[in-house]
C-alpha positions, -999 to +999 in steps of 0.1 A: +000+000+000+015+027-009+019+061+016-009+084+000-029+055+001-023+047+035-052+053+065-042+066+099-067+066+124-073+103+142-075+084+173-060+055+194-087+026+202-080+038+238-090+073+233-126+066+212-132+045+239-128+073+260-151+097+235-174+070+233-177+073+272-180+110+279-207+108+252-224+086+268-222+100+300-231+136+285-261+119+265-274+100+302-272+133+321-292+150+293-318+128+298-320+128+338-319+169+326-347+166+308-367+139+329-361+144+362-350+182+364-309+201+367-310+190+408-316+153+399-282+154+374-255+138+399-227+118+390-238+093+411-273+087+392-252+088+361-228+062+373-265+043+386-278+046+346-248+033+332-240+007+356-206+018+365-193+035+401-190+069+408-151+069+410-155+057+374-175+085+365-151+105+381-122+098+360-135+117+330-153+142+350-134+161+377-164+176+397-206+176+385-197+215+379-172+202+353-199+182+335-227+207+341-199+231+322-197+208+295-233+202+291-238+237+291-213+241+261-232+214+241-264+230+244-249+262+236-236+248+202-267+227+199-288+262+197-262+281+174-259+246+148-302+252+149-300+285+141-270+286+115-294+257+098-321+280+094-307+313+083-286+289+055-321+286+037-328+318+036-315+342+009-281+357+021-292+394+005-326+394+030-302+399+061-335+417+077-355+382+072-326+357+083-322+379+120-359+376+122-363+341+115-334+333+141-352+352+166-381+327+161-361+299+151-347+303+192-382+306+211-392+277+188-360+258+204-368+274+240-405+262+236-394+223+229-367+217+249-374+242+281-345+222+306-322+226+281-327+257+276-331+266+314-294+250+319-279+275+299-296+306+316-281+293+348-254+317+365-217+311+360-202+295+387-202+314+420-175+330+432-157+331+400-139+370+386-149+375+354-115+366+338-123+332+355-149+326+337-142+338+304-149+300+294-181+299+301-185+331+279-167+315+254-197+289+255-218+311+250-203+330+222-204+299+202-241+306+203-242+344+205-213+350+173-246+336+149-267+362+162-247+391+166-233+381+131-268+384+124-272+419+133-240+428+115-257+416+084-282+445+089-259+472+102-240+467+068-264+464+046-287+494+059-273+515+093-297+521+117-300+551+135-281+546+164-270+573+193-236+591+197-210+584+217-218+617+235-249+604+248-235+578+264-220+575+297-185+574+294-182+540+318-205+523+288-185+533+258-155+519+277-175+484+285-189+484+249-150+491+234-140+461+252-172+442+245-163+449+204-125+440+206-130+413+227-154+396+203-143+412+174-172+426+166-171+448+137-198+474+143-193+508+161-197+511+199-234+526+199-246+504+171-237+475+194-255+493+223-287+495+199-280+460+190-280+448+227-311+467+241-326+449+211-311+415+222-320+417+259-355+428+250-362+399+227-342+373+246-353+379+282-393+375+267-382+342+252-364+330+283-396+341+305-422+322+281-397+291+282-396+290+313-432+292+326-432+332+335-455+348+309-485+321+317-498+343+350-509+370+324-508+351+283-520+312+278-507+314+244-479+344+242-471+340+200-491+369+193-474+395+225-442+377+208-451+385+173-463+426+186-427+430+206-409+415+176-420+438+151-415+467+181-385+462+184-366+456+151-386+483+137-361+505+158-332+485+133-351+497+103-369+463+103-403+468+087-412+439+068-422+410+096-461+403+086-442+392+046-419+366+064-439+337+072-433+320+107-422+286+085-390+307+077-379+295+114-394+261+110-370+229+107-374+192+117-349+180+137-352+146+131 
């Protein structure tokens, strides 16, 4: 056989075994996650699933905070995969119509898998500085680069009005500086202001229907959604919601 030809294997037996194992280990606490609720995932009911020990369990997961991390990540990428599926359907010159149906492509996500999604809301782990946990916003950006990319898509197509620098406190331009080199975000300081307000707005309604908050007052919130969707990216120069049917953000998942 000759070299070109040959086949190497990425990985030793040892280590897909090893893989294999955090997979699976990953995949039973999921479940527990989703069955039994985020106090019920302990390494000892994993190790009780998979018919191994604790110790065993152990050995490829330092602490339940190290697999609650890793969870976390996988969920994180999970929601950004979904959303980059979406968006890669729609036409690239409608950057309005692709942020809008990743906005409902996400509460459709939130809606159907509500632990899930409740995992990743959690805080970082106490006690850490923020340098410390600059992983777990790492995580996150895995998910949050599609979106803000998103919102790039429309800031260079068609600015929106955005305030200047003047107006803001000093203290927030600094943040936001950092914020934009940090992430390498290629939008000016009060665009990405704009784009935030937008973001929390949006966001925080989809993390309080997932989560069972918006029942006291809506049985059914799609329409509020729907009203505070058009609200707010109207302030982006977003007009054209009621043209973009809601199947823009549909996808099977298998």
């Amino acid at each position: 056989m000759s070299p070109e030809n040959a086949h190497t294997a990425p990985f030793s037996r040892r280590e897909r075994l090893r893989i294999a194992t955090i997979r699976e280990i990953k995949d039973v606490a999921r479940g527990l996650l989703v069955q039994q609720g985020q106090e019920n995932v302990t390494i000892r009911a994993i190790a009780r699933e998979m018919g191994m020990t604790a110790p065993a369990v152990y050995r490829y997961f330092a602490s339940r905070d190290a697999l609650i991390q890793g969870l976390r990540g996988d969920i994180f990428a999970e929601m950004g995969r979904h959303i980059g599926e979406v968006i890669g359907e729609l036409p690239a010159e409608q950057p309005g119509r692709r942020l809008v149906a990743a906005v409902r492509a996400l509460r459709a996500w939130a809606l159907q898998h509500p632990h899930e999604f409740g995992l990743v809301l959690g805080p970082w782990v106490p006690g850490l500085s923020y340098e410390e946990a600059q992983p777990e916003r790492d995580m996150a950006w895995v998910f949050g680069e599609v979106i803000v990319g998103l919102f790039q898509e429309v800031w260079q197509t068609r600015p929106y009005p955005v305030p200047s620098e003047e107006e803001l406190a000093p203290v927030l331009v600094e943040q936001f500086r950092v914020l934009r080199e940090e992430m390498e975000v290629d939008m000016p300081v009060a665009a990405i202001v704009v784009l935030l307000s937008c973001w929390v707005r949006l966001y925080g309604l989809i993390c309080m229907e997932s989560l069972g908050y918006m029942s006291f007052a809506l049985p059914d919130c799609e329409a509020f959604f729907e009203r505070e969707l058009r609200e707010v990216f109207a302030v982006i120069g977003i007009h054209d919601i009621d043209r973009w049917p809601a199947r823009d953000a549909a996808r099977n998942e298998g």
